[in-house]
C-alpha positions in Angstrom: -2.5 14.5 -9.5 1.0 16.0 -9.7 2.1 17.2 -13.0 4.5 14.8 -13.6 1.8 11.6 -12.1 0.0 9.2 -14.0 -3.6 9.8 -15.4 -4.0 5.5 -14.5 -3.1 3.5 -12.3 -3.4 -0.1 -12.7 -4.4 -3.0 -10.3 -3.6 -6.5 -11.9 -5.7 -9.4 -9.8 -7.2 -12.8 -10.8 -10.6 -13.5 -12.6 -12.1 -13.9 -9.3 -10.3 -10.7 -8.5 -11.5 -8.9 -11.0 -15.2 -10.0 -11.1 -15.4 -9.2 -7.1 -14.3 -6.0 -7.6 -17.4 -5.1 -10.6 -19.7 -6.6 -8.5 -19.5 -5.2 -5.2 -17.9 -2.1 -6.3 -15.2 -2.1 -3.8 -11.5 -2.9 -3.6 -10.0 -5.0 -0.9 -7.4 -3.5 1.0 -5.6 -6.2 2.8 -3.5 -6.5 5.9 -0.1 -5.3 5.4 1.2 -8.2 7.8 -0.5 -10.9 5.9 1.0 -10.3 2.6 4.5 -11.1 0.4 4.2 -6.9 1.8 5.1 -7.6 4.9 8.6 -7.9 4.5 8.8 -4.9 2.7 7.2 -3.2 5.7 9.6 -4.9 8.0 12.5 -3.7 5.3 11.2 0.0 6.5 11.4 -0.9 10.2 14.9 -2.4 9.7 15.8 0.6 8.6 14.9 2.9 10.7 16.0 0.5 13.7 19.5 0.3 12.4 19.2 4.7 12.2 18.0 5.0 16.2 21.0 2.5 16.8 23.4 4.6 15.2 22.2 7.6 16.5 22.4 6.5 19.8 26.3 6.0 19.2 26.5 9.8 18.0 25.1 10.6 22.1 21.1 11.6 21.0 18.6 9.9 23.2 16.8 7.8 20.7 16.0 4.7 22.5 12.5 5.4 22.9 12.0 5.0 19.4 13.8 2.4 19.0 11.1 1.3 21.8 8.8 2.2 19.5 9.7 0.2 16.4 10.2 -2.8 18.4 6.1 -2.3 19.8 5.1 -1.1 16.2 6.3 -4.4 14.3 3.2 -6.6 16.5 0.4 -3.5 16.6 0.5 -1.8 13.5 -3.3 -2.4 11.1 -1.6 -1.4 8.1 -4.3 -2.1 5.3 -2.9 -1.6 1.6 -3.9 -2.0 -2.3 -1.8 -2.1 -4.9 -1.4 -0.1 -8.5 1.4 0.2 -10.9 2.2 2.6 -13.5 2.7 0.0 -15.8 -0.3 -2.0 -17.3 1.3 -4.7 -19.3 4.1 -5.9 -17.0 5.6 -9.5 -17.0 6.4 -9.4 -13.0 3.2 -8.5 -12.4 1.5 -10.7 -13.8 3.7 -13.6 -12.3 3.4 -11.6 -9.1 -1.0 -11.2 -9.2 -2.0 -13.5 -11.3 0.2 -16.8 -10.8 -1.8 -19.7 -11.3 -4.8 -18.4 -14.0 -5.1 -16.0 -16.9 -6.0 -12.1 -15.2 -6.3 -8.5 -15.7 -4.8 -5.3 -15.2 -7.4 -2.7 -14.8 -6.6 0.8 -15.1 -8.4 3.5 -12.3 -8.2 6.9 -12.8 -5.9 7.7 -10.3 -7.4 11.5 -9.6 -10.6 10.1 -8.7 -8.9 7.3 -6.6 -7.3 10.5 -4.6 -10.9 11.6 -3.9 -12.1 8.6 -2.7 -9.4 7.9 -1.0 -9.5 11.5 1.4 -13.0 10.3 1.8 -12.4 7.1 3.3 -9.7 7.9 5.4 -6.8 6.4 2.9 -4.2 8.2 1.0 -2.9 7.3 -2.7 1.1 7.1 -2.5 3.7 6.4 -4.4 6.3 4.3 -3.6 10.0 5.4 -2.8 12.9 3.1 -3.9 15.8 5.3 -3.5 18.0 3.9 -0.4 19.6 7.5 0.2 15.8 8.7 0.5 15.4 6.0 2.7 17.9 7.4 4.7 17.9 10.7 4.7 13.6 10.7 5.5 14.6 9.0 8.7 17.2 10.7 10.0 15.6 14.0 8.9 12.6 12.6 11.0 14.0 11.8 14.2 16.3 14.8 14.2 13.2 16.9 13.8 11.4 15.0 16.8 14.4 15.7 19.4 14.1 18.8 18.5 10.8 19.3 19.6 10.4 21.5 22.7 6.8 22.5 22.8 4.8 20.2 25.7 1.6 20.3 24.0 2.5 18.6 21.2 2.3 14.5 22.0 5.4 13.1 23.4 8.1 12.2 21.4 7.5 8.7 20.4 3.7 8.5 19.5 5.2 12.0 17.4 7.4 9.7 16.0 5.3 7.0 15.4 2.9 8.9 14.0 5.2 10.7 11.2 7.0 7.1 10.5 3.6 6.0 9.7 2.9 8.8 7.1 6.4 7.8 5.1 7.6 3.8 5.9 4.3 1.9 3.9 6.1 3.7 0.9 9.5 2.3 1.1 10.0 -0.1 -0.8 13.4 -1.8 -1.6 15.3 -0.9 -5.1 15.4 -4.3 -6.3 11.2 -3.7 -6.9 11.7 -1.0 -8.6 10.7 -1.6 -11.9 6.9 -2.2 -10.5 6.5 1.8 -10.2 4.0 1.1 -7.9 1.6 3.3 -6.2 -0.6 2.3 -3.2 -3.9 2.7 -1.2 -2.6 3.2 2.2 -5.4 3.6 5.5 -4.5 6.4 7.6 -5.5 4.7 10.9 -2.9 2.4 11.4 -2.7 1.2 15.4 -5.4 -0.7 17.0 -6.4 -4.1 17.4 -8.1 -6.7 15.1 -11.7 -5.9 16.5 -12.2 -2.4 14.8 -15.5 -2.9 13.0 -14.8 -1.9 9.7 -11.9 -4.5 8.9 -13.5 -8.1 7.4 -11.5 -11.2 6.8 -11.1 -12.9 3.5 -9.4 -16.7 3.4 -5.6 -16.8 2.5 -3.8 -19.9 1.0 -2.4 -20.5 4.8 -4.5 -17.9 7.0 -7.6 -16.0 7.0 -6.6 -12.1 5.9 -7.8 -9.3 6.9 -8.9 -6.5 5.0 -10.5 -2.9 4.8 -13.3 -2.5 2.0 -11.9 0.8 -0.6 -15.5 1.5 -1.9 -15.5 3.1 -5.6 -18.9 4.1 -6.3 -19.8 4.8 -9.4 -17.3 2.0 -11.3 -17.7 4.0 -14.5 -16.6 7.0 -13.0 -13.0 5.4 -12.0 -12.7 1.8 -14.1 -10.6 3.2 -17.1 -9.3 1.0 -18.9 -8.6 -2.8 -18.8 -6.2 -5.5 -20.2 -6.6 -9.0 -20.7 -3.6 -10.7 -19.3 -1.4 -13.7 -21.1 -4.3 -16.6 -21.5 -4.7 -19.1 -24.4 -7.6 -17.6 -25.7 -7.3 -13.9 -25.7 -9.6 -13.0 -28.0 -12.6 -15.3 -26.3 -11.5 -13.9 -23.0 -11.7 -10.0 -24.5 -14.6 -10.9 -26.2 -16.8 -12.6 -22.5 -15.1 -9.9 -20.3 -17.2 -7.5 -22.7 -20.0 -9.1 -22.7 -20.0 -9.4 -18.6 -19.3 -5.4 -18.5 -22.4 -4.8 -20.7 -24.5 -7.3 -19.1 
């Protein structure tokens, strides 16, 4: 990790959540489109719509991308986890674990970033700044009209393809206090048939989802915290007893 990044990261989820995740050794990342997520993805295509629009007014030829963010909002197979830098956070909890007692389980977020180059993910961490926002965007499509060379890929899958490597990180400032980092698949167009994604049932739809495999869980399972429940000390003292068994 960077210097300045954290040594854990920590995923808070449900006691079904939690015992999936020691059993099959795996984490679920789920459909971006198919989650409270979704409109922070949209937030990140708002943006960048409302940035080709203006541009457009300043004389550069950016309707292709704005093309391009109108296809993206229905194809994109954005597949995303969720960590935090913070493991005992009130939000969080309401957020993950809303109607039972849950966890917050800290990874080690170095060997996340292994796994993660080996499964075709990346660990990010989210941006909250609006004037980042901003400025990535602009900087982005000034930097793709600028592009003369005719065997690179024309302009909007260049586009597309660089949005894709910055906009599952936006997130708007009001969340900011989650610090959250995320699991993020590189392969992000395509249609619901690829092989590798499964489906999981929602409270409204079936979800989809890509399986984050972890291996060894010793090697990357950390640390974890019992969240608010009744009986904390019975609930420390079985959640042992599970991990040893």
């Amino acid at each position: 990790m960077a210097p300045d990044g954290p040594n854990l990261l920590y995923h808070y989820t449900t006691q079904d959540g939690f015992l999936g995740i020691i059993k099959s050794k795996s984490l679920w990342a789920s459909s971006i489109r198919h989650l409270n997520d979704a409109s922070e993805f949209n937030y990140a295509l708002d943006i960048a719509g409302k940035i080709a629009a203006d541009e457009k007014e300043n004389g550069k030829d950016t309707e292709q991308f704005e093309r391009t963010l109108r296809m993206m909002r229905g194809l994109l197979n954005v597949h995303v986890c969720s960590f935090s830098r913070e493991k005992d956070q009130l939000s969080q909890w309401r957020a993950y674990c809303r109607d039972s007692s849950g966890f917050s389980i800290g990874f080690d977020a170095e060997r996340l970033r292994t796994l993660a180059g080996e499964q075709d993910f990346t660990l990010e961490e989210c941006l909250y700044d609006e004037i980042e926002h901003d400025c990535g965007i602009r900087g982005l499509i000034d930097s793709v009209l600028a592009v003369t060379n005719e065997k690179l890929p024309e302009k909007p899958i260049l586009f597309l393809t660089e949005f894709m490597k910055i906009a599952p990180r936006m997130k708007h400032p009001s969340f900011i206090e989650e610090r959250e980092w995320r699991l993020v698949n590189k392969t992000v167009m395509g249609t619901a048939l690829s092989t590798d994604i499964l489906y999981r049932a929602g409270k409204s739809f079936v979800i989809p989802y890509r399986e984050f495999r972890l291996g060894s869980v010793e090697s990357v399972l950390k640390e974890i915290v019992v969240g608010p429940t009744p009986h904390p000390q019975l609930s420390i003292r079985t959640t042992a007893e599970f991990l040893w068994h």
